[in-house]
KEBA-805030 format. One record per residue (C-alpha): residue number from 1; x, y, z. Coordinates in Angstrom, 1 decimal, decimal comma. Layout:
<minus>
+-----+--------+--------+--------+
!   n !   east !  north !     up !
+-----+--------+--------+--------+
! NUM !      X !      Y !      Z !
...
+-----+--------+--------+--------+
</minus>
This chain:
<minus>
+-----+--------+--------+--------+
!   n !   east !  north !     up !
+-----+--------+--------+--------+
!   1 !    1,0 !   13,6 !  -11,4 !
!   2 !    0,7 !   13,5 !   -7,9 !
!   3 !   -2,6 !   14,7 !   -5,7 !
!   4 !   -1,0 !   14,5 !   -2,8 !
!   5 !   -1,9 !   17,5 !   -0,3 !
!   6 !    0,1 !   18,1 !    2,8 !
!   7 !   -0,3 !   16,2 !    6,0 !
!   8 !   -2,1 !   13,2 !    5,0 !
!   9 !   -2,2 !   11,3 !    8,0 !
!  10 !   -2,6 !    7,5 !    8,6 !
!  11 !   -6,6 !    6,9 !    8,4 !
!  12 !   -6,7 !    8,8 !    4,5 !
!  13 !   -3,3 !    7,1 !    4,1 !
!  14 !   -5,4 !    3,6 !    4,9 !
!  15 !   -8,6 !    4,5 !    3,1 !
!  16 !   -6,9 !    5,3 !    0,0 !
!  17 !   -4,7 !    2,3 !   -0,2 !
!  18 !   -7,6 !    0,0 !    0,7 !
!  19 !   -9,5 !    1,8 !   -1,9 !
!  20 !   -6,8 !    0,3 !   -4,5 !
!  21 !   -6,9 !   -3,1 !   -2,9 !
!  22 !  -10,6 !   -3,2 !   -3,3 !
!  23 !  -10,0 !   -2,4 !   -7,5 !
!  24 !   -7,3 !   -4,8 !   -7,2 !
!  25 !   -9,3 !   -7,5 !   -5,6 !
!  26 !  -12,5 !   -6,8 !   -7,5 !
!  27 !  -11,0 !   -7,8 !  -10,4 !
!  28 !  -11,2 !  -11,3 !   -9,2 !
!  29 !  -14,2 !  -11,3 !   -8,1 !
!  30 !  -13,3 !  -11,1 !   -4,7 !
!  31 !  -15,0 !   -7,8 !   -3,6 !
!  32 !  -16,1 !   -9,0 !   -0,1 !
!  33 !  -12,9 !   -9,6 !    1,9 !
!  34 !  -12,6 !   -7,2 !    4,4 !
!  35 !   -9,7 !   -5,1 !    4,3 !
!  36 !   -8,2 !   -3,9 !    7,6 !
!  37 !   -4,7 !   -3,0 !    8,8 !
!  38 !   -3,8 !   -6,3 !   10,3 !
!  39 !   -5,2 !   -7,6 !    6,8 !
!  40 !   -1,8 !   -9,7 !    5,5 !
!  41 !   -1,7 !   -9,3 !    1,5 !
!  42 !   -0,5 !  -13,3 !    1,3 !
!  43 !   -2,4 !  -15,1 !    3,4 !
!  44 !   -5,7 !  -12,6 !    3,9 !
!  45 !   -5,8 !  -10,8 !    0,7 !
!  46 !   -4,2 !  -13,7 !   -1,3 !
!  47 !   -2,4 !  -11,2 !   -3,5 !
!  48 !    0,2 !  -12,7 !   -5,7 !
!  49 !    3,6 !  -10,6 !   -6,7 !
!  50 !    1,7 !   -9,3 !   -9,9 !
!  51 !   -0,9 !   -7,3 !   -7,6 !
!  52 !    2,2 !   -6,0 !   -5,7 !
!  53 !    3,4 !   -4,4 !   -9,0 !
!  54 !   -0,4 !   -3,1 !   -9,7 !
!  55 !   -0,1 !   -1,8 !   -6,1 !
!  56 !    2,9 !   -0,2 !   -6,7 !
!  57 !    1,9 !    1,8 !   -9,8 !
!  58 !   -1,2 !    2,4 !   -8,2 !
!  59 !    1,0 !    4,1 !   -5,3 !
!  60 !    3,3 !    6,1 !   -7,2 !
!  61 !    0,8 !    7,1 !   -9,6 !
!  62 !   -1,2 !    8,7 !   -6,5 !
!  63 !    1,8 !    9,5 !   -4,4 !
!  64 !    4,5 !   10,2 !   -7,0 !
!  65 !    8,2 !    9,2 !   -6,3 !
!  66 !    8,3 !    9,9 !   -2,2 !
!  67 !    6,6 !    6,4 !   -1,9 !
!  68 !    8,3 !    3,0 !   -3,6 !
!  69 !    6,9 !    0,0 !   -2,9 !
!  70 !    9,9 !   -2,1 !   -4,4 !
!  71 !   12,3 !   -0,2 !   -2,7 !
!  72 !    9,9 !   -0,4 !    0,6 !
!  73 !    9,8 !   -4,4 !    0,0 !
!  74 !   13,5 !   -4,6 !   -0,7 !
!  75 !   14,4 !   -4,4 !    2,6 !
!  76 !   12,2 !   -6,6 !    4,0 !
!  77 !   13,6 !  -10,0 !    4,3 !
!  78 !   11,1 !  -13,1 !    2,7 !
!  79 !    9,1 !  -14,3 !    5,7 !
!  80 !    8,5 !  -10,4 !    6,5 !
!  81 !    7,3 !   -9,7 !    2,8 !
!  82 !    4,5 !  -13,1 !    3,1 !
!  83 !    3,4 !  -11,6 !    6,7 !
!  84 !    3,3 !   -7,8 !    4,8 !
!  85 !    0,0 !   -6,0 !    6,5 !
!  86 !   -1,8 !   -3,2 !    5,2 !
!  87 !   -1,0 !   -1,0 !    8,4 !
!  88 !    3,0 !   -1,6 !    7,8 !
!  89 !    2,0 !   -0,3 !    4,1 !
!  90 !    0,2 !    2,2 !    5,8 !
!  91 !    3,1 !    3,5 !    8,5 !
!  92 !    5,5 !    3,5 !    5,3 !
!  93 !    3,5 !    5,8 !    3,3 !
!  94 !    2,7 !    7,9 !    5,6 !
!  95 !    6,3 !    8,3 !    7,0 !
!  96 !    7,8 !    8,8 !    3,6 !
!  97 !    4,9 !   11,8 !    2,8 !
!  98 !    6,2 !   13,2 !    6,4 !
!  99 !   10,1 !   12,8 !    5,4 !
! 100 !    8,9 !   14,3 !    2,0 !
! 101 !    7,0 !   17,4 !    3,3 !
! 102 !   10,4 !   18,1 !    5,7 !
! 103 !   12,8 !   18,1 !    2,4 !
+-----+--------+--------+--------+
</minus>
């Protein structure tokens, strides 16, 4: 069930989706990278596609259906899904809550 409460705007949008990157990561042991919105989930997160589909259950699980990861990453072309940042995440959460809120 979703907790989501109207208006959410970009910074709780970041600090809740970093908060799931840090359980995400922490399960590796890897509790110290810093996570920011330039942070890229290939290259400075080193996430693999199985942490995308934790990600992505972690998302609709908060968010419920008005936020798809896969469908978010299926129109990203290859080299735009390695250089993925958490702000891009971010601006696509937060603009499908607003598109949500106006239906």
């Amino acid at each position: 069930m979703s907790t989501q409460t109207p208006h959410t705007g970009a910074p709780t949008v970041f600090a809740e989706i970093a908060a799931m990157l840090a359980a995400i990561l922490d399960e590796y042991g890897l509790d110290d990278i810093l996570i920011a919105p330039d942070s890229r989930f290939h290259d400075d997160l080193e996430l693999e596609s199985i942490d995308l589909v934790a990600l992505a259950g972690n998302l609709a699980e908060r968010y419920g259906e008005r936020v798809n990861l896969a469908e978010f990453i299926a129109d990203l072309g290859l080299e735009e899904i390695i250089d993925l940042t958490v702000g891009q995440l971010v601006d696509y959460v937060t603009a499908a809550l607003a598109a949500a809120e106006v239906n």
